[in-house]
C-alpha positions in Angstrom: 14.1 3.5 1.8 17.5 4.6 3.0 18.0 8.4 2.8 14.1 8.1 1.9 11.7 11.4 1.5 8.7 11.4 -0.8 9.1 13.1 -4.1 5.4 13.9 -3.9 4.0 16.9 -2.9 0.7 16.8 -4.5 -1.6 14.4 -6.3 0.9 13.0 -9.0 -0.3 9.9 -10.0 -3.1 8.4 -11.9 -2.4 4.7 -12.5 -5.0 3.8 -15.3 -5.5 0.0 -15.7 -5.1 -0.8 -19.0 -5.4 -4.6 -19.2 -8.9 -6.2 -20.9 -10.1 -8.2 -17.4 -10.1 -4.6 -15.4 -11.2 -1.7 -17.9 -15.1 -1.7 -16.0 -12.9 -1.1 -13.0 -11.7 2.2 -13.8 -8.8 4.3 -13.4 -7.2 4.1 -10.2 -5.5 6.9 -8.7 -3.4 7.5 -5.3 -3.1 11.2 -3.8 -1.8 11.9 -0.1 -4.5 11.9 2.6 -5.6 15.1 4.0 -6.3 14.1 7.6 -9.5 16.6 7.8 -11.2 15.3 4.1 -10.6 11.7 4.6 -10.6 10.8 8.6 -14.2 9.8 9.0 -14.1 7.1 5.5 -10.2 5.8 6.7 -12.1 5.6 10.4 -14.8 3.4 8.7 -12.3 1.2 6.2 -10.2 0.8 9.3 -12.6 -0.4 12.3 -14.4 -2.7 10.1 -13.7 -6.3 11.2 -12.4 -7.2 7.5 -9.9 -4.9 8.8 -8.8 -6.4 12.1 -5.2 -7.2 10.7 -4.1 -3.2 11.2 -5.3 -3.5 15.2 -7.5 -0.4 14.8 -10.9 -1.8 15.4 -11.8 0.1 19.1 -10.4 3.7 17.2 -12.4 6.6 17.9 -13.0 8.9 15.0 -10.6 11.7 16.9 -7.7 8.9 17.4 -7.9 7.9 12.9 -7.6 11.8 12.8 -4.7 12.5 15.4 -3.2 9.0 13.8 -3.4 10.6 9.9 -2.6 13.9 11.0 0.8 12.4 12.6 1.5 10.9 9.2 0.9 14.2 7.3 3.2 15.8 9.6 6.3 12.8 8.9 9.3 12.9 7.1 9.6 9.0 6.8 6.3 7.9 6.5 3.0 8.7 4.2 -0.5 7.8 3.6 -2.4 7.8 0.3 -6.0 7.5 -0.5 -6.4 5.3 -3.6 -9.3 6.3 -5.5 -10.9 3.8 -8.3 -13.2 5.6 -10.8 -13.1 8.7 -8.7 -14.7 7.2 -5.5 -12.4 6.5 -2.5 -11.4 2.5 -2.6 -8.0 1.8 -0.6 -5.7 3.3 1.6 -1.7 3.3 1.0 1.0 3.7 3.4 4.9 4.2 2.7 7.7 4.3 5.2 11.1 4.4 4.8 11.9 0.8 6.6 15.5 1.8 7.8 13.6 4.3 10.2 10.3 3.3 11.1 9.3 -0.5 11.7 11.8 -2.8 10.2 15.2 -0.3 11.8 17.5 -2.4 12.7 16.0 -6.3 11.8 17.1 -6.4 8.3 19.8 -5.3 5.8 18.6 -2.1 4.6 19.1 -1.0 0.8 19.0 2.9 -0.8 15.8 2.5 -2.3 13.4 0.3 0.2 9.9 1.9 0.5 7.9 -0.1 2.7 4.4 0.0 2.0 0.9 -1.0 3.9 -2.1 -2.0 1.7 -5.5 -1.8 2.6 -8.6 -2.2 0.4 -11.7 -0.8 1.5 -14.1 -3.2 3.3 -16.5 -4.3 0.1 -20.4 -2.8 1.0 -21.9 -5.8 -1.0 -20.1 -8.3 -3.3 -16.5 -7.1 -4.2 -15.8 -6.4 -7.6 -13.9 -9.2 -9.6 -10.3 -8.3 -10.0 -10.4 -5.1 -7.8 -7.5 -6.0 -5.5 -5.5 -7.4 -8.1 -5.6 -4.1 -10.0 -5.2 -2.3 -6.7 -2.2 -3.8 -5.9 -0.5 -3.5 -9.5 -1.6 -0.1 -9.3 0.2 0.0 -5.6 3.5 -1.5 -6.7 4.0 0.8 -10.2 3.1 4.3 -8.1 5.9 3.3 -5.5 8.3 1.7 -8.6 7.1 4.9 -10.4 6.1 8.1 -8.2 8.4 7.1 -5.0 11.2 5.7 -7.1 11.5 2.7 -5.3 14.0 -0.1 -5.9 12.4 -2.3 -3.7 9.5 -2.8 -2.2 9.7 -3.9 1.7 6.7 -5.5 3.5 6.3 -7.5 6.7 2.6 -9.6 6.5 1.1 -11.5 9.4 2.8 -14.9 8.7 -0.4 -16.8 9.3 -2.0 -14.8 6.5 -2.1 -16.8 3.9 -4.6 -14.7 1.5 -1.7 -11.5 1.8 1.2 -13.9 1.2 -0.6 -15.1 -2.1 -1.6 -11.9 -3.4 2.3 -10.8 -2.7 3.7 -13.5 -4.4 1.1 -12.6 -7.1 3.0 -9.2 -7.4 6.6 -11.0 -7.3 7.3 -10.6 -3.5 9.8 -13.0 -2.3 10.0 -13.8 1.6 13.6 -12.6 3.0 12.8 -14.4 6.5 10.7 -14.3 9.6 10.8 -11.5 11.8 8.8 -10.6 15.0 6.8 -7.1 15.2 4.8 -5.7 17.8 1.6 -7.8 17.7 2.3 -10.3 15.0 5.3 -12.5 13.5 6.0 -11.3 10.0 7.4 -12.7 6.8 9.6 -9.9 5.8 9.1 -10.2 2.1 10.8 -8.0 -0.7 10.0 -6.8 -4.4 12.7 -5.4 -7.1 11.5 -4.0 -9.9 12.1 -7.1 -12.1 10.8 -9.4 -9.9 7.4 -7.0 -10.1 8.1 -6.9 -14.0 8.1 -11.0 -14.3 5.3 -11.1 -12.1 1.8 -11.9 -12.4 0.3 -8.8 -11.9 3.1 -6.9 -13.6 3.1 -8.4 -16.7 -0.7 -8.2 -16.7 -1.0 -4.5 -17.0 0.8 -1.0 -18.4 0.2 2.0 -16.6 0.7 5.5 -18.0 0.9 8.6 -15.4 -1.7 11.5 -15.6 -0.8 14.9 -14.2 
């Protein structure tokens, strides 16, 4: 977001899942990566062909490391390892779009956080409502932790699974824009259009320190 830097210092939020569907899921909680803990399972989540949308497929285990430990290191941009029922199940990132990505191709607001989703590749059959509740957890720990007064984010217009699950979560696309290696449909979230939405309405969250 404009002016952007992360409140967060240390693990801060634990969004817990309240709704009926989700409770076997678990509590779902995001903390910053540490580049040295988590390389080797983000290097797995991200070279799997389920992944092939982040164009990180032919990464060596050294080049997720030097990638995560240049995010640690950023002022503008973060990564977070989402956790669901204590086991490691999703990877975050947030970026402040004025700077990094988006500078320049759109009209810029204090309080933009973009944001990157990425679910772990499922080992066997994915858990019913998993991504759902990973998302809604997602959107509350920016509208919550980062104090976000939008959310920004810029899918591969020709997938159509993202734009539903974003729309799911109130996202409304701004217009098309073209990034390195893909045309996007930059897409925005307030916090009321998260509130009316699906996934919103669906759950409460309460933060655990």
């Amino acid at each position: 977001m404009t002016g952007w830097r992360s409140q967060a210092t240390e693990p801060l939020s634990a969004q817990t899942v309240r709704d009926e569907a989700w409770k076997r899921i678990g509590p779902v909680r995001l903390d910053r990566v540490v580049p040295e803990r988590d390389a080797l399972v983000l290097h797995h989540w991200l070279t799997h062909p389920a992944s092939a949308s982040w164009r990180m497929t032919d990464l060596g285990l050294d080049e997720v490391l030097a990638y995560e430990q240049r995010l640690a290191a950023a002022t503008d941009e973060h990564a977070w390892i989402g956790r669901v029922a204590g086991r490691p199940a999703f990877m975050v990132e947030t970026y402040d779009p004025s700077r990094v990505l988006l500078a320049g191709l759109y009209r810029a607001r204090t309080g933009d956080v973009g944001m990157h989703l990425l679910v772990a590749p499922p080992e066997g059959p994915r858990l019913h409502g998993l991504t759902d509740a990973v998302m809604a957890a997602t959107m509350r720990f920016c509208f919550g932790t980062l104090r976000a007064q939008r959310v920004v984010v810029e899918p591969d217009v020709r997938n159509t699974a993202i734009a539903a699950k974003n729309a799911a979560a109130g996202f409304r696309v701004v217009r098309e824009v073209d990034l390195p290696g893909k045309r996007a449909a930059l897409s925005v979230c307030t916090r009321d259009d998260f509130a009316a939405s699906r996934l919103g309405a669906a759950t409460t969250h309460e933060d655990a320190r």
